[in-house]
C-alpha positions in Angstrom: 13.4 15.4 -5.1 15.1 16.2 -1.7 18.2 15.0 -1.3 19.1 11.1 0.3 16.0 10.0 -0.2 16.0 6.5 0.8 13.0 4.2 0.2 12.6 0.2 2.4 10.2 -1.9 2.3 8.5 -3.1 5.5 7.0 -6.1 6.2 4.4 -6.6 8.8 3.4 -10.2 8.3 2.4 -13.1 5.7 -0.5 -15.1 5.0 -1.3 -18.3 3.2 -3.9 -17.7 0.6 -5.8 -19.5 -2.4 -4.3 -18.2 -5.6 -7.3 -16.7 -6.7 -7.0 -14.1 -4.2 -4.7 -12.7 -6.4 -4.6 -14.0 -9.7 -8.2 -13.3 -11.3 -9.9 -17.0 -11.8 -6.1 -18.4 -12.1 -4.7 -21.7 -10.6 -7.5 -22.2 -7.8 -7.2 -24.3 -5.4 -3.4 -23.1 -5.5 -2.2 -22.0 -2.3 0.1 -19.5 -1.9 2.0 -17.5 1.2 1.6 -13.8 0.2 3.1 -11.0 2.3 1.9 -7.5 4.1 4.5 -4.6 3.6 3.8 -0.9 4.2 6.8 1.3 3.2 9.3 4.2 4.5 10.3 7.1 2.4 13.6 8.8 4.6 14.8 11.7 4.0 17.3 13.7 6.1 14.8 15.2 8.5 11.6 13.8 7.2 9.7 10.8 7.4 6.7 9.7 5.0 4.8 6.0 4.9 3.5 5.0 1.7 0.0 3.0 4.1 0.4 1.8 7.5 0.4 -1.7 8.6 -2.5 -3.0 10.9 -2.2 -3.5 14.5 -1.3 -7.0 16.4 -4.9 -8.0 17.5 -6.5 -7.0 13.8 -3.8 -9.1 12.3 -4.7 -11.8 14.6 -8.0 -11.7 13.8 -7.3 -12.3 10.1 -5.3 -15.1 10.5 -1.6 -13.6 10.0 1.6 -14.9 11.0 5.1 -13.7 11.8 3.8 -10.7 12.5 6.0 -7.8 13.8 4.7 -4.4 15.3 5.5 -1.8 12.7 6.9 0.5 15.3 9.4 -2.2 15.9 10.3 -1.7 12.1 10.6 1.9 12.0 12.8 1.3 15.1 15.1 -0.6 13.5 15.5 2.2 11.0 16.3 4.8 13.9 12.8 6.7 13.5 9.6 6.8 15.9 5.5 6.3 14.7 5.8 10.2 16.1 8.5 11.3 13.5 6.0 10.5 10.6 4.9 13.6 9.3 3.0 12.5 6.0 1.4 8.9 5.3 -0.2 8.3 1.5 -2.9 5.8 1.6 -2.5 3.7 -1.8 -6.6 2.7 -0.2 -8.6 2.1 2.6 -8.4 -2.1 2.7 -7.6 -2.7 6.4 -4.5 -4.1 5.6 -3.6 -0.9 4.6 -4.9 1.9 6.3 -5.7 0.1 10.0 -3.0 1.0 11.9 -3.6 5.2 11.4 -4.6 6.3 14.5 -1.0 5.4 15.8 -0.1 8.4 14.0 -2.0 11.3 15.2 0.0 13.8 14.3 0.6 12.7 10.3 -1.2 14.7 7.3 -3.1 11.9 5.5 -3.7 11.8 2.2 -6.1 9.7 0.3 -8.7 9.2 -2.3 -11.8 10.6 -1.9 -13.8 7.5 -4.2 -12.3 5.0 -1.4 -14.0 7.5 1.0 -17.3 7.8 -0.6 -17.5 4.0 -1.4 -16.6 2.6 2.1 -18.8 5.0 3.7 -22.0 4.9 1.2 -24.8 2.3 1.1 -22.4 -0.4 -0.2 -19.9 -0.2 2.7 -23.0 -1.5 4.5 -22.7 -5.5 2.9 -20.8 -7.8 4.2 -18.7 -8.5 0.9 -17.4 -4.8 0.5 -17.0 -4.3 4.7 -14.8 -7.3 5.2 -12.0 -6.0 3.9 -12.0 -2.8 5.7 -11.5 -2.2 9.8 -15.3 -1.2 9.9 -16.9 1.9 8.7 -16.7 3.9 12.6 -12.9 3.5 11.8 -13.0 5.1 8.2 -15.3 8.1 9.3 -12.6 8.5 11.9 -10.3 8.3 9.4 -12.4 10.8 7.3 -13.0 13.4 9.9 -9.2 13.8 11.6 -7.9 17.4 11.3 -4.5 16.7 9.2 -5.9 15.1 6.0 -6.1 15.9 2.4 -8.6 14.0 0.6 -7.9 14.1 -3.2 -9.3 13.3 -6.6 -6.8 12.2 -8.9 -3.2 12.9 -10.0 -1.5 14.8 -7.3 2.1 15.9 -6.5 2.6 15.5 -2.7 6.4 16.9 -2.8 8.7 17.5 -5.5 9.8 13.8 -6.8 6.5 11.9 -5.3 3.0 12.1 -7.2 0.2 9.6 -7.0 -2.2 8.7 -9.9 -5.4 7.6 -9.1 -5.9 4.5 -10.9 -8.6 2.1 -9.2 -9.2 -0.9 -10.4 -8.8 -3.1 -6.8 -11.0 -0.4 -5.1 -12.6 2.9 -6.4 -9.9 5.1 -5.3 -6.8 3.1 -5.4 -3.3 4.9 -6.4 0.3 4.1 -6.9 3.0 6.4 -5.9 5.6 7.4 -8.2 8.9 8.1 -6.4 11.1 9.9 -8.9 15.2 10.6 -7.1 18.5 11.1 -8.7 19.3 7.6 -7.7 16.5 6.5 -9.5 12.9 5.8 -10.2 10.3 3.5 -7.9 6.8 2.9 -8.5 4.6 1.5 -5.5 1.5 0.0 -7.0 -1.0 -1.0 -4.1 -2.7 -3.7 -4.3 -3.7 -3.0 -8.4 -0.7 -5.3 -8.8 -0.4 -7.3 -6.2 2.4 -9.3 -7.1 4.6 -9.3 -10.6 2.9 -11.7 -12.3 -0.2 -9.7 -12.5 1.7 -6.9 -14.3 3.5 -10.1 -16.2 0.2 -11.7 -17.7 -2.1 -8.7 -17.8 -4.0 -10.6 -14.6 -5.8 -8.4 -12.7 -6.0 -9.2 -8.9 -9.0 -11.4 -7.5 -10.4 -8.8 -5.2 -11.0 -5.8 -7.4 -13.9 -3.4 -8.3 -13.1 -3.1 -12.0 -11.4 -5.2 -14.4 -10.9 -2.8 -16.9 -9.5 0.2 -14.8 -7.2 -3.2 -13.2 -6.2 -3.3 -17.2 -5.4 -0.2 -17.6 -3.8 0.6 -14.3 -1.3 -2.0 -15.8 -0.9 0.4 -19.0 -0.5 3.4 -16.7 2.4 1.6 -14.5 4.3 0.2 -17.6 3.7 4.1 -19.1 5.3 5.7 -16.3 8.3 3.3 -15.9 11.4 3.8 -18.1 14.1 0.8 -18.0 15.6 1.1 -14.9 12.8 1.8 -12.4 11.8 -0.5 -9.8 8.3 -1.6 -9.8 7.0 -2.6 -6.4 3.8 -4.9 -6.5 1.7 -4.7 -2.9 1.9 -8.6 -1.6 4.7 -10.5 -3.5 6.8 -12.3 -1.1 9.6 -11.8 -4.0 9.7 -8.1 -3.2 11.7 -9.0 0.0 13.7 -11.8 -1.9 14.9 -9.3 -4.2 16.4 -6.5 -2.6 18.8 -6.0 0.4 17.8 -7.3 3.5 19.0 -4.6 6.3 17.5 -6.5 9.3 14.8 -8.9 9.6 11.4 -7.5 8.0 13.3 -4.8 6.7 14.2 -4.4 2.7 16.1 -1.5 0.7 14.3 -0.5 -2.3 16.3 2.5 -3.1 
């Protein structure tokens, strides 16, 4: 790993949900406020996102609150959208992936079952495209200059490799993140908050319950006693670290 790696979480906004959402035919009718992060590996002279945010008027449009810009957030870190070099995609939910073409110049890496689901005949009903930014924006996506589209385990530097996992989408991975100071394990939306990983509970929206099962084994395999596991929407994820500034928390 290079060195002073220094990982935050970034919130862009929260939502109030039913608990279902989240927790597979658990406490319906529950409602629950669950928050939108994308995340910021530093180093020294380097800058990679681990997903993107989504842009004001999307987030609008699906009803999110407290929202902040996400180049406010990387402001308040001292880096630019234009100092991002390399953003991992844990999948193409617009939650996600939406706010990509503020980065013109970042390689892109990402799944290529995501790719070939959200663009194939079943991207074309209404319950698989509402939870992406529409299928013009993930051929844009798909046919940008700077992108690697992969299948499966893959080291992106020394210290950070993704495993394909799927289970909340086709091609859904969790990043790895493995430094001196320590180890941290971003899971997507696979686990979307800690009580999932707690009670074997996959999320609500998912495209396989068993690889969600699994994906569960293949975190817990991965972790040793020490390492931070980071869920994709639990509001608890900012509640347990260091705030730096407002929206801004420091994993590692």
């Amino acid at each position: 790993m290079k060195s002073n790696c220094k990982i935050y979480a970034l919130k862009v906004g929260e939502r109030v949900v039913d608990s279902t959402n989240f927790l597979y035919l658990t406490d319906a009718g529950k409602l629950s406020i669950i928050y939108y992060y994308f995340w910021c590996i530093l180093f020294d002279h380097e800058v990679i996102l681990v997903d993107t945010g989504f842009p004001e008027d999307l987030g609008r449009e699906r009803g999110i609150t407290n929202y902040m810009l996400p180049e406010q957030l990387l402001g308040r870190l001292g880096r630019k959208k234009a100092d991002v070099s390399m953003i991992i995609l844990t999948h193409l939910h617009w939650d996600h992936s939406a706010d990509i073409r503020s980065y013109p110049e970042a390689n892109v890496i990402f799944q290529k079952e995501d790719l070939s689901f959200f663009t194939g005949p079943l991207g074309d009903y209404s319950i698989i495209n509402r939870f992406i930014s529409g299928k013009k924006e993930i051929k844009f996506l798909s046919q940008r200059p700077n992108i690697q589209i992969i299948d499966g385990e893959f080291h992106v530097t020394p210290g950070i490799i993704t495993y394909k996992v799927g289970g909340h989408t086709p091609g859904s991975q969790i990043i790895a993140i493995d430094d001196a100071k320590g180890k941290v394990i971003l899971c997507g939306d696979v686990c979307p908050s800690y009580r999932n990983l707690d009670e074997n509970l996959p999320g609500g929206i998912h495209y396989s319950i068993p690889e969600c099962l699994n994906a569960f084994e293949k975190i817990r395999s991965l972790a040793g006693p020490e390492t931070l596991i980071i869920p994709g929407h639990d509001k608890a994820v900012y509640s347990n670290h260091g705030i730096i500034e407002e929206g801004i928390v420091r994993l590692l």
